[in-house]
N, C-alpha and C positions, 0 to 999 in steps of 0.2 A: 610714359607710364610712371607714375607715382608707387616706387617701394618702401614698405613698409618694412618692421624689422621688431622682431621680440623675443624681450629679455627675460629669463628666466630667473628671479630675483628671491634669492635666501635673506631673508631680514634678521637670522638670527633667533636670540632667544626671546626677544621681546621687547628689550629695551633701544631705543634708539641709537645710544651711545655705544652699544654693540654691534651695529651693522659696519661692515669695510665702507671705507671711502669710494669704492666702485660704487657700490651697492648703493650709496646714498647719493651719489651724481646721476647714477641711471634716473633713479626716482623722480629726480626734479625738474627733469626734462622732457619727459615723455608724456607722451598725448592721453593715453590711457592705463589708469589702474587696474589689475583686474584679480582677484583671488579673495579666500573665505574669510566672512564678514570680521571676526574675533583678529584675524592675522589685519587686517587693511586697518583698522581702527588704532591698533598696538601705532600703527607706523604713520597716523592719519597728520600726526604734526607737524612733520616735515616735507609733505606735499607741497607742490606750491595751489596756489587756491583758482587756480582755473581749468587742472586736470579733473578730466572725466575717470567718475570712478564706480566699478562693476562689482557689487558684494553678491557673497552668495555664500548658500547653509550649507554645514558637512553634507557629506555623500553626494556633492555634485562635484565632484573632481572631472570628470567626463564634459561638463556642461562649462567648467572654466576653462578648459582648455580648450574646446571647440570655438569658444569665444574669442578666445585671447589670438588663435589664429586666425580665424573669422578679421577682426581687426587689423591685424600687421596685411593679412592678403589684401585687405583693400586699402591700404597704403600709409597705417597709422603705427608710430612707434608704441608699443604696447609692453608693459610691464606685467607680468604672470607673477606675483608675489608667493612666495613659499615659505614657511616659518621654519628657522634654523636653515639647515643647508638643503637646496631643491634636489638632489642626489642624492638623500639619506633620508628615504621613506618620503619623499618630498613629490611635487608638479613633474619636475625634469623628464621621469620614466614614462609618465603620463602623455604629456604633449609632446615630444619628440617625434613620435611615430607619427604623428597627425602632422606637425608641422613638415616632415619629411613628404609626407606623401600631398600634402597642399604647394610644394615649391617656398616655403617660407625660411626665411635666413633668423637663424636663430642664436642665441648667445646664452650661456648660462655665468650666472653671478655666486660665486659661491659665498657662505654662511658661516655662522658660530651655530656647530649644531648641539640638539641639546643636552646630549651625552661630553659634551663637551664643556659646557655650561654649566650641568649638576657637578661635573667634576672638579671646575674651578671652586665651587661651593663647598664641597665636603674636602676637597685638599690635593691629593694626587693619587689617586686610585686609580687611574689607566698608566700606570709607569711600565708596566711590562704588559704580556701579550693581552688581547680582549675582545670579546664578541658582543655583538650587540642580537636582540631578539626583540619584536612585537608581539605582545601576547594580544594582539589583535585578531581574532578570526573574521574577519569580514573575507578577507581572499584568501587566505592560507589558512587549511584544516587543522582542527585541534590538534590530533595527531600527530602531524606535521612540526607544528611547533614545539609539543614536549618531546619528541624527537630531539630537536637541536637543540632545546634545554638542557636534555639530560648530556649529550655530545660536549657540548659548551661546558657545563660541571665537571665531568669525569675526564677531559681533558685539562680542568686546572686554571681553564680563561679565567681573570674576572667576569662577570655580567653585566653587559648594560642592559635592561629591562622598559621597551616603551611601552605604551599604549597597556599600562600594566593591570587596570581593574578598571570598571564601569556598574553600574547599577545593573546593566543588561547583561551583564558577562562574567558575575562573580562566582562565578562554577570554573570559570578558566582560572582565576588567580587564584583559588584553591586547588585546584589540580598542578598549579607553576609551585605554589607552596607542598606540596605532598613531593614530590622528585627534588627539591631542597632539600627535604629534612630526611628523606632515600637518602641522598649521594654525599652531602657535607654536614659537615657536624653543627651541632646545634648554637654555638657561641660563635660560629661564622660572622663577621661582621656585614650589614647592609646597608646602605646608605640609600636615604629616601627624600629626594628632593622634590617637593610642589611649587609650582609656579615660579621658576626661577627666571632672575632678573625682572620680576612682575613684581604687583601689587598682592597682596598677601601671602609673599613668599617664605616659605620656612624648609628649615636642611635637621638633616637629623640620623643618627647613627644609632641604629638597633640591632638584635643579635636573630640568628634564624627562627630560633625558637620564640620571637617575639610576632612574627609577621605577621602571622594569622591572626592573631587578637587588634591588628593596627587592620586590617581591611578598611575598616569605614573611612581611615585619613588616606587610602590610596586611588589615585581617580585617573583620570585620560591626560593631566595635566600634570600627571608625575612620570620620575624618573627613578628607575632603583637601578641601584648599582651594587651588585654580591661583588666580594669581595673573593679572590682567591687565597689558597693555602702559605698566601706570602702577603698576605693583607695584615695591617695591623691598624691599630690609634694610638699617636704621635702627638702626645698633647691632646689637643682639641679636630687633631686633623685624621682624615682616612687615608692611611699613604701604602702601597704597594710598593715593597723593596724590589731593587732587582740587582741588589747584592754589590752596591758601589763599599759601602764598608768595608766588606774582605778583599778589597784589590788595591789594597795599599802599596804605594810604591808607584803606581801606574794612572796611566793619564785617560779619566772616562769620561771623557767628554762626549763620549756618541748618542 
């Protein structure tokens, strides 16, 4: 019997030269590509040119993954690509359960995800503690979300902010903007990264009371990052202290 096996593969934020060394050996080897059309294309260069490759449009998360098992069960090493890390809003949660219950050996490849990526961009703003939120409603109810918006705030986390505005959903980033300007004060700093490590990438640092009027520059391919009460700009950079200066004398290397 011929077994098959598939890998759960974080590509990062975009750029090739950002994938781990795992993540780019799986790639080259295996039989089939399989994940959404914008993520396969990002990564379409370092295929080798005789792998079979499976695209497919958002909202078929369900229909890639039934595939990508569908394949490995009948005995092809199969690559399930997921942009940034497959564990962080990613495939992994998705096909797991499916490949569990088909008998399929599976592996997951972890990522540069993108919260991690707008962060190298705007400087050091996850130095201390931080939450991250979808202002996605497709599964989780609006409710729900500014819920843990406001929690996330009045706790003090920085924010990381996905899936932050859309054409079809700009009633939710207006209502993510109104519990802002409730909880934190208005010269908050925020950091708004589009397309990073891509082709028309740009970074940029705005204050709360800016946000609302930037809607139109924020889309499904950004990242915001609020800043907490220990946020500041450092030059040109957005860095969150966590108080190495006042510990003079002593060794913080943690």
């Amino acid at each position: 019997m011929i077994v098959g096996k598939l890998y759960v593969v974080g590509t990062g934020p975009g750029d090739p030269d950002l994938m781990t060394v795992k993540a780019q050996r799986v790639l080259r080897h295996v039989d089939v590509v399989v994940g959404y059309r914008t993520y396969v294309d990002l990564i379409e260069e370092i295929l080798p040119e005789d792998v079979e490759i499976k695209r497919y449009g958002m909202r078929e998360e369900l229909d890639r993954a039934r595939e990508a098992v569908r394949l490995a069960a009948d005995g092809f090493e199969v690559a399930l690509v997921s942009g940034g890390d497959p564990g962080v809003y990613g495939m992994a949660g998705v096909v797991l359960p499916i490949a569990v219950e088909e008998g399929v050996e599976v592996e997951v490849v972890p990522g540069v995800t993108a919260a991690c990526a707008a962060s190298a961009l705007l400087g050091a703003p996850l130095m201390l503690d931080f939450a991250a939120v979808s202002l996605s409603d497709h599964l989780v109810p609006l409710e729900e979300i500014l819920e843990r918006v406001r929690a996330a705030l009045e706790a003090d986390f920085v924010l990381v902010v996905y899936n932050p505005n859309s054409s079809e959903r700009r009633h939710i980033f207006e209502a993510f903007v109104d519990v802002l300007e409730e909880i934190v004060e208005e010269d908050r700093p925020v950091g708004i990264v589009r397309n990073a490590y891509r082709e028309r990438q740009s970074v940029e640092v705005v204050r709360v009371r800016e946000l609302r009027d930037l809607a139109d520059r924020i889309d499904m391919r950004s990242i915001l990052i609020v800043g907490s009460s220990r946020t500041r700009m450092v030059g040109d950079w957005l860095v969150t202290e966590r108080g190495y200066s006042s510990r003079t004398g002593r060794n913080s290397s943690e």
